[in-house]
C-alpha positions in Angstrom: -34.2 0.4 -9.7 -32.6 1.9 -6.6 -29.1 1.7 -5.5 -29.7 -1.2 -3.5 -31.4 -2.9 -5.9 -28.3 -2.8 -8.0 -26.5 -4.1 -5.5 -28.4 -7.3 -4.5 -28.2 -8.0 -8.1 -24.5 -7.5 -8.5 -23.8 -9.5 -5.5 -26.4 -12.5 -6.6 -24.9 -12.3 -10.6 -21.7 -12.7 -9.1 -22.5 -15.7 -7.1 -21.4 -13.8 -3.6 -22.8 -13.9 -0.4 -23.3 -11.2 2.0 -21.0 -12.4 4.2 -18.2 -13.1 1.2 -18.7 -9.6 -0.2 -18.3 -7.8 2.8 -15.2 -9.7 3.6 -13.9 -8.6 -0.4 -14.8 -4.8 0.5 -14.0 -5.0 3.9 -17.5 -3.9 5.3 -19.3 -5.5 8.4 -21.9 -7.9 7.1 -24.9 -6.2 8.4 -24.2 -2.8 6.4 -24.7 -5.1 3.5 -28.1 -5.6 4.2 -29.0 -2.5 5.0 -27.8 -1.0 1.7 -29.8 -3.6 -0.3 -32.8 -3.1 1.6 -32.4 1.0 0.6 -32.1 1.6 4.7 -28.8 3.3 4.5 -26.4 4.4 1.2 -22.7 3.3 1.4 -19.9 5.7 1.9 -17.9 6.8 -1.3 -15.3 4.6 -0.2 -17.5 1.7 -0.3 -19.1 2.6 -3.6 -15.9 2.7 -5.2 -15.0 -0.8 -3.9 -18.2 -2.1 -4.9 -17.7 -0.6 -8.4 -14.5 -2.5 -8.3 -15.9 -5.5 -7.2 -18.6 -6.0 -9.7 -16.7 -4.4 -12.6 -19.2 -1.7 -13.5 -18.9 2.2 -13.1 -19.7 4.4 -10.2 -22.3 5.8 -12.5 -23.9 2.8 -13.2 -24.0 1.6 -9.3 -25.2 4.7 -8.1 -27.6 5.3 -10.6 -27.9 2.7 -13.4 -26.6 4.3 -16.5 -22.5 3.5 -17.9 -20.0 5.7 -17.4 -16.6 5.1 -17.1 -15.3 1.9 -15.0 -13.2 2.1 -12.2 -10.3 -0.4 -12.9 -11.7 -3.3 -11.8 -10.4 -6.3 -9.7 -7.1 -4.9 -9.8 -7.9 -1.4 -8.4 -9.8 -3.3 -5.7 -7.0 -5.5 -5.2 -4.3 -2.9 -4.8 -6.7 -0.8 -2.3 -7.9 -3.3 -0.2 -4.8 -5.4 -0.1 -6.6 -8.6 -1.5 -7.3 -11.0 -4.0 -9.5 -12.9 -5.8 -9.3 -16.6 -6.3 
């Protein structure tokens, strides 16, 4: 499974669309797509947010196997300046 692979998943498990989780990692909505669809990789930055988002670790995003988690909704919360409802 690739990284964008994981992603689509993520985003679907989680109910999200494109547009809502580009709004929660403050992303433009197109980029979205073109990580799912393995046309471009996200920034570190963006990685980290997404490991936020989805609860899982960097390791497993990036390349499917656990590691440790990045603190979660919190972390994402405090960095991007948002919550969740």
């Amino acid at each position: 499974m690739t990284l964008g692979n994981r992603i689509k998943k993520l985003r679907k498990k989680f109910g999200y669309t494109q547009k809502q989780l580009s709004k929660i990692i403050d992303i433009d909505t197109p980029a979205i797509s073109l990580w799912e669809n393995d046309k471009t990789i996200p920034l570190k930055t963006s990685k980290l947010k997404l490991a936020a988002c989805f609860d899982v670790s960097l390791s497993y995003l990036e390349f499917g196997v656990d590691g440790l988690k990045v603190d979660g909704r919190n972390f994402l919360c405090k960095f991007c300046n948002i919550g969740f409802q």
